[in-house]
N, C-alpha and C positions, 0 to 999 in steps of 0.2 A: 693625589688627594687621598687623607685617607677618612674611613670614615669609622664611627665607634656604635655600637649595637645600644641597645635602649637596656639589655642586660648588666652591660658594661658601665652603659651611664649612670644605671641604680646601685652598683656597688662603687665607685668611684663616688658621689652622693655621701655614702654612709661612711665611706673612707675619709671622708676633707669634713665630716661633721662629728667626725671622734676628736679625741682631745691629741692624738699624738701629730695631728693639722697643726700645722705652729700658725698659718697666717691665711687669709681670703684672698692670697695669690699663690697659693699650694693649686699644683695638679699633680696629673701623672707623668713621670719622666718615664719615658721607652726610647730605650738604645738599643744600640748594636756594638757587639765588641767580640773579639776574633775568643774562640773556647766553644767550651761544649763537645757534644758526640761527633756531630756535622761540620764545625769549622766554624760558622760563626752562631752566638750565642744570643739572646733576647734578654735585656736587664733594662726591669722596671723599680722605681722609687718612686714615695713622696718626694715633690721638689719645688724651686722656685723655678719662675721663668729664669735663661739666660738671656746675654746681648744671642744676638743671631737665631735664636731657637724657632721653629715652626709652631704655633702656636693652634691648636685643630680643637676648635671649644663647639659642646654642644649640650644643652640643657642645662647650661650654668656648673659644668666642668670642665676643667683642662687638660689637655695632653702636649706636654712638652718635646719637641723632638730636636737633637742638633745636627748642623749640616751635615756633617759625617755618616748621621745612620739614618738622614734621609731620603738619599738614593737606594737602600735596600728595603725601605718601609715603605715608600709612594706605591698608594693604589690597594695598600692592606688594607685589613677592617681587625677593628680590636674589641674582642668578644669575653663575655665573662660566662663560666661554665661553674653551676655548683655540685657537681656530680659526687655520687658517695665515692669514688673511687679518683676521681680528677676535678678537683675544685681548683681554680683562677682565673687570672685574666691571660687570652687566649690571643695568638695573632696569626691569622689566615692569609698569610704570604703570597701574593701571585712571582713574587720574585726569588722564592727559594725554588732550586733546582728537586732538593728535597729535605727534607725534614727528617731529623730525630724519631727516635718511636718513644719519645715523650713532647714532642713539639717545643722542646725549649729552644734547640739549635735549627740551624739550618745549612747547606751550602749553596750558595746565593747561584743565579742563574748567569753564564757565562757567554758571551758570543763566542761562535766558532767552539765548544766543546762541549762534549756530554757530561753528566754530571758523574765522576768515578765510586763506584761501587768499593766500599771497604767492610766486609763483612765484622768487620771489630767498631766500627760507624752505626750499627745497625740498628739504635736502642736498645741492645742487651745491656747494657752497660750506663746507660743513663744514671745519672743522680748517682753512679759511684764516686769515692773518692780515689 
């Protein structure tokens, strides 16, 4: 299950009630797709529902998830943070082994291994190209 912060729900809200909303079946898409510092990476859009999507609605928003980056996402919570220094939508992982030192990646939690240390993985590098 996952669940979304009342933070999250207020900027998701002013997000689907600006004009670049095309329709009143816009949510939030949150995926998973292998990049980033960590190995795999966090990517959110406006979107429609798909066929198959998880659909995780609360206070009359949606969050779109597809089977694929739903076994890395079960049991997160998706947070919105406006800080002067770290402003967006945030997701607090129980299934990343560990996280980026900008939380955008992660590398997902493994049976049978520890999560390997790469000092060049370590958020120095973040948001480089």
């Amino acid at each position: 299950m996952i669940t979304v912060t009342q933070n999250a729900v207020k900027q998701l809200q002013s997000l689907l009630a600006s004009p670049s909303a095309e329709s009143g079946d816009d949510g939030l898409r949150l995926l998973v797709a292998r990049g980033g510092c960590a190995g795999m990476e966090y990517q959110m859009k406006l979107d429609r529902r798909a066929e198959g999507d998880e659909v995780v609605e609360s206070d009359g928003v949606r969050i779109y998830i597809d089977p694929e980056s739903h076994s890395f996402l079960d049991g997160c919570e998706v947070d919105y943070s406006d800080d002067l220094t770290d402003s967006g939508f945030k997701v607090n992982n129980p299934n990343a082994a560990r996280s980026c030192g900008c939380g955008s990646s992660f590398e997902p939690i493994r049976e049978d291994s520890e999560p390997e240390y790469d000092p060049a993985q370590d958020g120095s590098v973040c948001g480089s190209a």
